[in-house]
C-alpha positions as CSV (number, residue, x, y, z in Angstrom):
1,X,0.0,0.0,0.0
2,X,2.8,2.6,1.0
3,X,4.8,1.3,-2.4
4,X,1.4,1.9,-4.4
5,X,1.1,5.6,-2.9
6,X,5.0,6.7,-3.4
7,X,4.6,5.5,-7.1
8,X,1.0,7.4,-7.5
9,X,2.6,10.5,-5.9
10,X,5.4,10.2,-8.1
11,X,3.5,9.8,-11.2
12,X,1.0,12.3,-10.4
13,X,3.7,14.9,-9.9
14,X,5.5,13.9,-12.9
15,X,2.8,13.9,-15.6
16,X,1.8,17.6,-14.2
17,X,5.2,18.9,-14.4
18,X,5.1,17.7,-18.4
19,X,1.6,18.6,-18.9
20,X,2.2,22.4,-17.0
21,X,5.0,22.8,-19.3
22,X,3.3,21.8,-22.3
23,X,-0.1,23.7,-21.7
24,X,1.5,26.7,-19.9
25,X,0.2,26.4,-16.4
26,X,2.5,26.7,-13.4
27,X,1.3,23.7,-11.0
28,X,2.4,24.3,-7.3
29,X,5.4,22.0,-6.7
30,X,5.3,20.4,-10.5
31,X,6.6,23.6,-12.0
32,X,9.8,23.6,-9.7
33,X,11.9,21.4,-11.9
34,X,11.8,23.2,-15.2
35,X,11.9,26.4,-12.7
36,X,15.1,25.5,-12.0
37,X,16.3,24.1,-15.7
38,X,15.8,27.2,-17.0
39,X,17.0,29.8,-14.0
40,X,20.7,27.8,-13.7
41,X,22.3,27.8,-17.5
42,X,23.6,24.7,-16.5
43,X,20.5,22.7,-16.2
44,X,19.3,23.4,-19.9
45,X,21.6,23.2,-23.2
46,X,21.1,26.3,-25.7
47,X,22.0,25.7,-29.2
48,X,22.6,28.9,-31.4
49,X,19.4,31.5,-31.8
50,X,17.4,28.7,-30.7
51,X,14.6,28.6,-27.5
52,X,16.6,26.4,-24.6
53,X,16.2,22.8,-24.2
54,X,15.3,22.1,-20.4
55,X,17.2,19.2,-20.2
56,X,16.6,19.1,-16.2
57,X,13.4,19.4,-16.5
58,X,12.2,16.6,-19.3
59,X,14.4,14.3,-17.5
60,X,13.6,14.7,-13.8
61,X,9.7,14.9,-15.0
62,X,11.0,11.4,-16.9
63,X,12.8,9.9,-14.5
64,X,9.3,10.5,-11.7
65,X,6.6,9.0,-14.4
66,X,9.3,6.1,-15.0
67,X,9.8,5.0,-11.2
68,X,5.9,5.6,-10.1
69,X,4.8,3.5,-12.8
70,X,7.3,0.8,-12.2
71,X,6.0,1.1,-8.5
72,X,2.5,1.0,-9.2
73,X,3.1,-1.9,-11.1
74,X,5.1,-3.7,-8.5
75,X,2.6,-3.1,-6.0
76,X,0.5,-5.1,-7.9
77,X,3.1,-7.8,-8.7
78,X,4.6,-8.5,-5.7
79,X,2.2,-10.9,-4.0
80,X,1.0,-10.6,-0.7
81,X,3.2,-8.4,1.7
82,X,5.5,-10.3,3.9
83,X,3.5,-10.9,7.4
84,X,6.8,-9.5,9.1
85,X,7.2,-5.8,7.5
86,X,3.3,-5.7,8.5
87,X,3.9,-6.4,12.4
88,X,6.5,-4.2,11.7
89,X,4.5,-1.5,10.6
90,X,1.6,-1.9,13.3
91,X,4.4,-2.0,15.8
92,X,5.0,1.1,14.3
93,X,1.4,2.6,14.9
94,X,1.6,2.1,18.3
95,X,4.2,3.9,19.0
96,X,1.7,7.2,19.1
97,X,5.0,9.7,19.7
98,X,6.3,8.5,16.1
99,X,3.1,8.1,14.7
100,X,1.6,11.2,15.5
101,X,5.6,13.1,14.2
102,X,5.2,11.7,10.6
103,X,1.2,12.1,10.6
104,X,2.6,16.2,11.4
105,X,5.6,15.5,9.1
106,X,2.8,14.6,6.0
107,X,0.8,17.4,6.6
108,X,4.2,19.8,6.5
109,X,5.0,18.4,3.4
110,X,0.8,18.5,1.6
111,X,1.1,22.2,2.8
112,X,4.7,22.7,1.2
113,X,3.4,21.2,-1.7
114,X,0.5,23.6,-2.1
115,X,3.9,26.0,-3.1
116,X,1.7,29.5,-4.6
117,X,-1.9,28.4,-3.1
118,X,-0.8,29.2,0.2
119,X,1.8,32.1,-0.2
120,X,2.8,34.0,-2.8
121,X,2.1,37.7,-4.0
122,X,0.1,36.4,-7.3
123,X,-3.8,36.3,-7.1
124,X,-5.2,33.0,-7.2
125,X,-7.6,34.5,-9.3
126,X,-8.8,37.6,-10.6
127,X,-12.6,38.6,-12.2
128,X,-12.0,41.9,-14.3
129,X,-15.8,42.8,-15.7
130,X,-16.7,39.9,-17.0
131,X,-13.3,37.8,-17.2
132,X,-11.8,35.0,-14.7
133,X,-8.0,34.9,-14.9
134,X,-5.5,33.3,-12.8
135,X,-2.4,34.8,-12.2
136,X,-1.0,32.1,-10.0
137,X,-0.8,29.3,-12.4
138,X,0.3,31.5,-14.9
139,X,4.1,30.6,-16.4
140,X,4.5,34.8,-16.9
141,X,3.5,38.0,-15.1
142,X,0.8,39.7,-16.4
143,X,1.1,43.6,-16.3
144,X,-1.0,46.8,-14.5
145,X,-2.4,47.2,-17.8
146,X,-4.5,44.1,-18.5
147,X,-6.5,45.2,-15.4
148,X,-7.1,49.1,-16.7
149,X,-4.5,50.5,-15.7
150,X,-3.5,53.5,-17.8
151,X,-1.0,55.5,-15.4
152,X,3.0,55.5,-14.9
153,X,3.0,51.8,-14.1
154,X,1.2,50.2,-16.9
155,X,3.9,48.1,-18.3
156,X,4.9,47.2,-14.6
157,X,4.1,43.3,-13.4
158,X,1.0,43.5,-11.8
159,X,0.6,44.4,-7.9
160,X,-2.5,42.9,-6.9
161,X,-2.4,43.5,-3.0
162,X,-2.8,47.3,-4.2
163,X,-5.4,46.1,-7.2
164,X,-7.4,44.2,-4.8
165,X,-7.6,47.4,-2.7
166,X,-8.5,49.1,-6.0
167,X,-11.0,46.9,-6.9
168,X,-13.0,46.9,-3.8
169,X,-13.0,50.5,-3.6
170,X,-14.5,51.1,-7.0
171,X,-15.9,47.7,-7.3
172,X,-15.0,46.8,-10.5
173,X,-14.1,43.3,-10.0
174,X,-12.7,41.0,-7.2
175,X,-9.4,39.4,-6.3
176,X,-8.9,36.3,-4.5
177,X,-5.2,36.2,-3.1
178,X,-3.1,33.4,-1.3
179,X,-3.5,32.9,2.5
180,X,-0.6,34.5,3.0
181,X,0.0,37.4,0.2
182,X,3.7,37.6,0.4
183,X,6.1,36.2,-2.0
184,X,9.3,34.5,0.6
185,X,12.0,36.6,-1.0
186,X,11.9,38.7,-3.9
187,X,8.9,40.7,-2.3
188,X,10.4,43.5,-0.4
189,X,7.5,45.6,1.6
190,X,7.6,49.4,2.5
191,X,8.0,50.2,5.8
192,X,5.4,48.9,8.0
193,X,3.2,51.1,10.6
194,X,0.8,50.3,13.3
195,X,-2.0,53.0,14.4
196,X,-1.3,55.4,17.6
197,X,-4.5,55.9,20.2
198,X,-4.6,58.8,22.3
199,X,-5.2,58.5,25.9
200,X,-5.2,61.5,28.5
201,X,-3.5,63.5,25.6
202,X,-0.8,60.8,25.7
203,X,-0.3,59.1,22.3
204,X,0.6,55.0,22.4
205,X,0.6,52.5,20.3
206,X,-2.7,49.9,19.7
207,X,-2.7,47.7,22.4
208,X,-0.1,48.7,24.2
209,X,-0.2,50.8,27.9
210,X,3.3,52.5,27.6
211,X,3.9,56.1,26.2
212,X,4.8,55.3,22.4
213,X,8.4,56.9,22.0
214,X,10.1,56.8,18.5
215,X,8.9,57.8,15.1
216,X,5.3,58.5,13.6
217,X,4.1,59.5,10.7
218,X,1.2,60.8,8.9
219,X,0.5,59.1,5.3
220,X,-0.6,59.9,2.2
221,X,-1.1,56.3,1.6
222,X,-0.4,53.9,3.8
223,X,0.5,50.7,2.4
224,X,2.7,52.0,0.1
225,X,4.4,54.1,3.2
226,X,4.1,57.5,0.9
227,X,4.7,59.6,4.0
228,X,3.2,63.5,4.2
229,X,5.1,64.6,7.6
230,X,6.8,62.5,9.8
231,X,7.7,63.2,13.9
232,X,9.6,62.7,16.6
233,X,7.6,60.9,19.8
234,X,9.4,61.0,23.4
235,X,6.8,59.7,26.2
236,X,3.9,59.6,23.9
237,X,4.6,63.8,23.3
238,X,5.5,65.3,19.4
239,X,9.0,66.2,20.4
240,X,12.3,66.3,18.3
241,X,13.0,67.2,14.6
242,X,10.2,67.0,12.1
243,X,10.1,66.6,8.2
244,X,8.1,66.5,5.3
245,X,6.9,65.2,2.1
246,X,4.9,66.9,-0.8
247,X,2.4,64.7,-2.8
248,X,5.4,64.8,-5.6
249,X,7.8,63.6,-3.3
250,X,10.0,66.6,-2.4
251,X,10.9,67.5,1.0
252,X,9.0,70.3,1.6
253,X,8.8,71.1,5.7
254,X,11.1,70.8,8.7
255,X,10.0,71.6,11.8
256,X,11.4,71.4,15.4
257,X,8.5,70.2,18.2
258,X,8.9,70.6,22.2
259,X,5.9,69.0,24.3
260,X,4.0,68.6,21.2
261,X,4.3,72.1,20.0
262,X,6.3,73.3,17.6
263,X,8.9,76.2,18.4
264,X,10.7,76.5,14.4
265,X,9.1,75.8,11.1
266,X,10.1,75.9,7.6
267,X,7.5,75.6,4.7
268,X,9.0,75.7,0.8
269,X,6.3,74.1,-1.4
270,X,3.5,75.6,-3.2
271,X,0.6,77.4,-1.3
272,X,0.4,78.0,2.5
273,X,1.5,75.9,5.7
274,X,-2.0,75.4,6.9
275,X,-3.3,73.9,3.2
276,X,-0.3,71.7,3.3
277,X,-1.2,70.0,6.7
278,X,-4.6,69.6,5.7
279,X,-3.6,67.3,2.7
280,X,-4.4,63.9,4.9
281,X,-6.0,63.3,8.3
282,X,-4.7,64.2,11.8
283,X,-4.6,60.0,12.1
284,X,-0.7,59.5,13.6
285,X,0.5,55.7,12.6
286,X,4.0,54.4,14.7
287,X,6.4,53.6,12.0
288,X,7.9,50.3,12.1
289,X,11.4,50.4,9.8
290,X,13.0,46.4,9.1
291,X,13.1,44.4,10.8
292,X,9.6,45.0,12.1
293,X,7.8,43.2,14.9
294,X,4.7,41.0,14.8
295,X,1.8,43.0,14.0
296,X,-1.2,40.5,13.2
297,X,-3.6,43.3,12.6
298,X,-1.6,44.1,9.8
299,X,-1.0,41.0,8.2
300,X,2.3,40.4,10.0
301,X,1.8,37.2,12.4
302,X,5.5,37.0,12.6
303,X,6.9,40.0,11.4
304,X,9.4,41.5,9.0
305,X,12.8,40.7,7.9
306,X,16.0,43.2,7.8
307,X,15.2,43.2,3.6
308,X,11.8,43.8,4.4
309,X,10.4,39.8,3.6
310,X,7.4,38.9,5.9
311,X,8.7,36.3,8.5
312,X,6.4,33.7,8.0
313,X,6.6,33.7,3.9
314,X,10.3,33.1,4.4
315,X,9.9,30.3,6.7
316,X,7.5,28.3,4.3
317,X,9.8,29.2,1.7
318,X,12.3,27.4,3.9
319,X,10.4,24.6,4.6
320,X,10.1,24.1,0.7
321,X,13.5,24.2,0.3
322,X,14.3,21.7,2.9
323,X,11.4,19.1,1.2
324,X,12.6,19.3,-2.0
325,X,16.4,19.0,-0.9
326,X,15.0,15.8,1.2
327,X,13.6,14.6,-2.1
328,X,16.1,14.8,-4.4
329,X,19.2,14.0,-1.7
330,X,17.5,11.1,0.5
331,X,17.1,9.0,-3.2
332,X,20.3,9.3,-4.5
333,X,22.5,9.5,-1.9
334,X,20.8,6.0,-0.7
335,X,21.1,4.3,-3.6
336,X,24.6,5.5,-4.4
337,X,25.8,4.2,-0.5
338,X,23.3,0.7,-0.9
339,X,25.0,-0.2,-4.1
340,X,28.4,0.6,-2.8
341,X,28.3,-0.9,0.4
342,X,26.3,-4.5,-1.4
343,X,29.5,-4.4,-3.5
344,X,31.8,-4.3,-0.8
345,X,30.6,-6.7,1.0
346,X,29.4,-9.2,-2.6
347,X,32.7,-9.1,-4.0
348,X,35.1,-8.6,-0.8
349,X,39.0,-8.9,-2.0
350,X,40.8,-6.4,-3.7
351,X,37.7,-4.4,-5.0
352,X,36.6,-3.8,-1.1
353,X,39.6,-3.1,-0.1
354,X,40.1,0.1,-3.1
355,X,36.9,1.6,-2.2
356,X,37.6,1.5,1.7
357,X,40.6,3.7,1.5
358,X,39.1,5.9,-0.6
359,X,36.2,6.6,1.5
360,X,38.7,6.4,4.4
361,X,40.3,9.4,2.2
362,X,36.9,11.7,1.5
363,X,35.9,10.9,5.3
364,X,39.2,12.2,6.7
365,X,39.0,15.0,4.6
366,X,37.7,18.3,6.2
367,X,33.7,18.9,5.2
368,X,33.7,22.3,5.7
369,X,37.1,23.7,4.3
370,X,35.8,21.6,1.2
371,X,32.5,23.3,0.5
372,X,33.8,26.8,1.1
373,X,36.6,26.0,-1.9
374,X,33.6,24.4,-4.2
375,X,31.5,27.1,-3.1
376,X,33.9,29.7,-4.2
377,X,34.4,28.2,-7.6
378,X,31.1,27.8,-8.3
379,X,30.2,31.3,-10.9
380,X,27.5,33.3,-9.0
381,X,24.8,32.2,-11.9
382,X,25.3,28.6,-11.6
383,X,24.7,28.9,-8.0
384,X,21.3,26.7,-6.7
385,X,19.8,24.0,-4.8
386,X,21.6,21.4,-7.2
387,X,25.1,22.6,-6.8
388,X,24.4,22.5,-2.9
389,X,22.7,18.8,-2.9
390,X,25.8,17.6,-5.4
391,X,28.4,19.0,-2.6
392,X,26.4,17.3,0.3
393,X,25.8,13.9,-2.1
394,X,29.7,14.0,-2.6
395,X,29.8,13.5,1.2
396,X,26.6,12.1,2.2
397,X,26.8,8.5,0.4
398,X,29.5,6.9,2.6
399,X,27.8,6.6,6.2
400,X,25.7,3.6,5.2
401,X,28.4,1.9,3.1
402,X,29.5,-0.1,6.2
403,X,26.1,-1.1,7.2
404,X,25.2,-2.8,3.9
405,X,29.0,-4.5,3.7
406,X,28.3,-6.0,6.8
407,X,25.1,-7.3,5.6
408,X,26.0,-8.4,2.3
409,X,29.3,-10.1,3.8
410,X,26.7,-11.7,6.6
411,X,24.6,-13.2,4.6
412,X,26.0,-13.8,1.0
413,X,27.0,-17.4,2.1
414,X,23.8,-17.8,3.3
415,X,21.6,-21.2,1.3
416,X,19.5,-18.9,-0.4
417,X,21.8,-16.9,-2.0
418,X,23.7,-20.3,-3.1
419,X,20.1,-21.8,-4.4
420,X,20.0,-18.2,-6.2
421,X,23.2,-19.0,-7.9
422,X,22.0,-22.8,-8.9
423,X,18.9,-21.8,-10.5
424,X,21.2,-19.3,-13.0
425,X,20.5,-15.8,-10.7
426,X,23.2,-13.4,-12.4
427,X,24.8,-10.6,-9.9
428,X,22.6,-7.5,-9.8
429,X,19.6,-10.1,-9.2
430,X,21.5,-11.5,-6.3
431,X,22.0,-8.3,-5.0
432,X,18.7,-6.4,-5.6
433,X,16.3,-8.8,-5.4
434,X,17.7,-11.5,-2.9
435,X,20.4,-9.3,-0.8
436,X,18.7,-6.1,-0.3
437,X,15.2,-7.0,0.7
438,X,17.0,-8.6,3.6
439,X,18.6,-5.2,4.5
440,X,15.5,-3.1,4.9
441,X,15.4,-2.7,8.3
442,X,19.2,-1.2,8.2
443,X,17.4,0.9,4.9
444,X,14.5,2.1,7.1
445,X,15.8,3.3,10.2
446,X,18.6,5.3,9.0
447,X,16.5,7.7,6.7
448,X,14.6,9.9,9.2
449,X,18.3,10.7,10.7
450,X,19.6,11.3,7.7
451,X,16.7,13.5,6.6
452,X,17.7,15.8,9.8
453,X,21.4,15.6,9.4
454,X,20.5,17.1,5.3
455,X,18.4,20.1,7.2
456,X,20.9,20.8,9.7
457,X,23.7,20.6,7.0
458,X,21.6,23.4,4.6
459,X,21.0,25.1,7.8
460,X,24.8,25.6,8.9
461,X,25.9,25.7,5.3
462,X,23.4,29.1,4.1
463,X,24.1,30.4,8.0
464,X,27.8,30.7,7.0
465,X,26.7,32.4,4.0
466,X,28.3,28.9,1.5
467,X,24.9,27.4,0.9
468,X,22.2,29.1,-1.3
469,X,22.0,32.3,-3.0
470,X,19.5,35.3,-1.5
471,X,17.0,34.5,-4.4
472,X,16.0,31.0,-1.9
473,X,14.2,31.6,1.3
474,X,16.5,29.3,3.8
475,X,16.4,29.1,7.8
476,X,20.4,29.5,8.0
477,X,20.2,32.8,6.6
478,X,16.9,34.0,8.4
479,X,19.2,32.9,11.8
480,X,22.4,34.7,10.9
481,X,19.8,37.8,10.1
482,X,18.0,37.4,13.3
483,X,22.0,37.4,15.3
484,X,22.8,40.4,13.3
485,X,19.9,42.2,14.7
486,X,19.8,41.1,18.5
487,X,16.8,43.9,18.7
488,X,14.6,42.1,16.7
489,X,14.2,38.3,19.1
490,X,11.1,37.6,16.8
491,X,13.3,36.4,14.1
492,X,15.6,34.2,16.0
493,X,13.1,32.6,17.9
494,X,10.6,31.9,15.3
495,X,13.7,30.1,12.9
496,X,14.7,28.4,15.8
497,X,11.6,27.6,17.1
498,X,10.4,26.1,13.3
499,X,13.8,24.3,12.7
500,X,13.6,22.6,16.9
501,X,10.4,21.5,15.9
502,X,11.4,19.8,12.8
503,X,14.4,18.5,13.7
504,X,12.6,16.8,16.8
505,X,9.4,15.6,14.8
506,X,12.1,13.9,12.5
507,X,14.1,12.0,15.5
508,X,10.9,11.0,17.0
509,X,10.1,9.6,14.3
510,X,13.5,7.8,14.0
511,X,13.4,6.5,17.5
512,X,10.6,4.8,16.9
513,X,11.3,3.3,13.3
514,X,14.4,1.9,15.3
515,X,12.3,0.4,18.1
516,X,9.4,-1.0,15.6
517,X,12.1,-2.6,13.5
518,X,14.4,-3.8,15.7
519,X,14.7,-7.9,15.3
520,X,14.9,-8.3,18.8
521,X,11.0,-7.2,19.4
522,X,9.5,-10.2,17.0
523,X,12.1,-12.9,19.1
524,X,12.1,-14.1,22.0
525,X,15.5,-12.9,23.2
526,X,15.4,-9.6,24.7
């Protein structure tokens, strides 16, 4: 059943990434693969005043449709499961702490997948008069124009948090936007503000009981942060240096306040002093520069980064990264160690003996002092996730080796691998059909910990600025931001609260993969 529903999955996602690309339509998680062939040069082959061939693409979208079909069709091959793997399994289930981390685990991963649905600053949909478009699942941008829009910014991509405002002021049509309206990177906000109340002619901030001190503002439009005059606050009082804005965008005023009068004023733009205050309400709003704090009345559960990203955008965009690293890394990195370390052990001789000094070499051989030189080869453009998983795969492939050479050397004398060899059973049968079932336990137990030692590694590695360019939301970077600015806690402690809680979700359910398939629970030595 578990066979049948990897191979579904993987077909599923395969046959959407071709058909997206054929048709045009951007499915959430599908489109990531010919995303990525045709941002890194690398990943696609150009011949000369020709459209690029996205090599990566066609054959990763291949290479998923391939192994969920071969899946599917084992599943219904195989015969009847083997009665151990299924106590195995219900063992499992009853271990309601593991059970209940990969049940969380699944539903991190359905969410990830969701990709533009969830977050994103394209409009899931959009009804202009009479017309339904989605922007979301749209391969390109579409521009301020194709919605009316006749001013300065009618070639510009289309910003439809300010066109849904549009739109519902003058009721024109309707936009339907993602749960969270913010793109992880590449979507940096305006300065953020939060509304001032006035209590016993003291101004503070909404919700709040001390005296706001810092800097407030009056706005000619507020989410764009086009300010009109902008003050100095001490105790909740208009004192300090003043300034202001015309509706062109010219400083126009400087004034000086003391206990919220002002004692020097200078006025240069057109008309008087008094018509130029009165160009927007007396409403004072405290501004909030990057990194700014929680403020869930205005759509910021988590916050702001120092580049101006909301907080809990980035972290999704994180959590993406890390599942699609886990998908592409756990894969190859497992069959790359299973085949070595089945080799090692089949053979033995002079062939084991090669292949254990040289992973005696790449072991000794210092992880970190390695990536940074790779990492500072590497051209800025060719930069991504696969250059980062092909550094960590270099690496990542020899823990299990010893594992599966033990097995292999335990049981490749055993009498059914010699009836295998007397019915005419060639070497990679032996191996893959008769060796390695017998090695699934070892298989099974190590992937949750490797899964977590792949997110710490990304973590560390785009912490200490060697793992993924800006363009990727990652948690290392959000931390190193969060240390640089000590005065903002809200971003340290939500990464490290996010990347705790995954890490420990993952060794729970580790600990009890370990327990449910450990031999000695289905003997009667204990």
């Amino acid at each position: 059943m578990i066979r049948r529903s990897i191979g579904i999955l993987w077909l599923l996602l395969g046959t959407l990434a071709v058909t997206g690309e054929l048709r045009g339509i951007a499915f959430p998680t599908a489109r990531w693969f010919f995303n990525a062939s045709r941002d890194l040069p690398f990943l696609n082959y150009r011949p000369e005043g020709e459209s690029p061939i996205l090599w990566f693409g066609w054959l990763s979208a291949a290479v998923l449709i391939l192994a969920g079909a071969l899946l599917i069709w084992r599943s219904f091959t195989a015969g009847p499961p083997n009665p151990m793997t299924l106590r195995k399994m219900k063992r499992f289930r009853q271990i309601r702490r593991g059970y209940a981390s990969l049940v969380l685990l699944v539903g991190m991963a359905g969410i990830a997948a969701l990709d533009q649905v969830v977050v994103g600053k394209r409009a899931l949909a959009v009804q202009h008069g009479n017309t339904w478009v989605f922007p979301a699942f749209l391969p390109k941008d579409l521009k301020n124009s194709d919605f009316g829009d006749s001013g300065e910014r009618a070639d510009a991509s289309a910003d439809y948090r300010e066109l849904k405002r549009r739109f519902a002021a003058s009721g024109e049509g309707r936009v339907i936007m993602p749960l969270i309206p913010y793109d992880p990177t590449g979507d940096t906000l305006p300065p953020r503000s939060r509304p001032l109340v006035m209590r016993e002619g003291i101004l503070h901030e909404t919700g709040s009981r001390e005296p706001y001190s810092g800097l407030a503002a009056r706005y000619y439009d507020v989410d764009s942060s086009r300010i009109h005059i902008r003050y100095t606050l001490r105790g909740g009082v208009l004192s300090g240096a003043a300034d202001g804005w015309g509706t062109d965008g010219n400083p126009v005023y400087n004034a000086q306040f003391e206990d919220g009068r002002p004692v020097e004023q200078n006025f240069s733009g057109d008309g008087s002093l008094a018509d130029f205050e009165k160009l927007t309400s007396d409403e004072l709003r405290a501004i909030k520069y990057h990194p700014a704090p929680p403020m869930p009345g205005e759509g910021h559960f988590l916050g702001t980064t120092s580049q101006g990203n909301d907080v809990l955008a980035y972290l999704f965009g994180g959590l993406q990264v890390n599942f699609k690293a886990a998908m592409i890394y756990l894969p190859v990195v497992y069959l790359i160690g299973m085949t070595i370390g089945l080799l090692m052990g089949f053979f033995g001789g002079w062939f084991d003996l090669i292949v254990q000094r040289l992973i005696e070499i790449f072991s000794n051989m210092p992880f970190l002092f390695v990536v940074i030189i790779l990492s500072s080869m590497v051209p800025e453009q060719f930069k991504g996730l696969p250059v980062v998983l092909t550094i960590l795969i270099l690496f990542g492939w020899m823990g299990m080796t010893y594992l599966m050479r033990t097995a292999a050397y335990r049981d490749k004398e055993r009498d059914y691998v010699a009836a295998a060899r007397v019915l005419g059973a060639g070497t990679p049968r032996i191996l893959f059909r008769h060796l390695l079932p017998n090695t699934v336990a070892i298989i099974v137990t190590l992937v949750p910990f490797t899964m977590s030692g792949l997110v710490f590694s990304l973590t560390a590695l785009d912490y200490l600025g060697f793992g993924l360019p800006p363009q990727h939301a990652t948690w290392g970077r959000l931390l190193n931001d969060g240390l640089s600015n000590l005065s903002a806690p809200w971003l340290v402690s939500s990464t490290f609260t996010m990347l705790v809680a995954t890490l420990v979700l993952i060794t729970f359910v580790g600990e009890a993969v370990r327990e449910a398939f450990d031999p000695k629970t289905f003997t009667y030595y204990r």
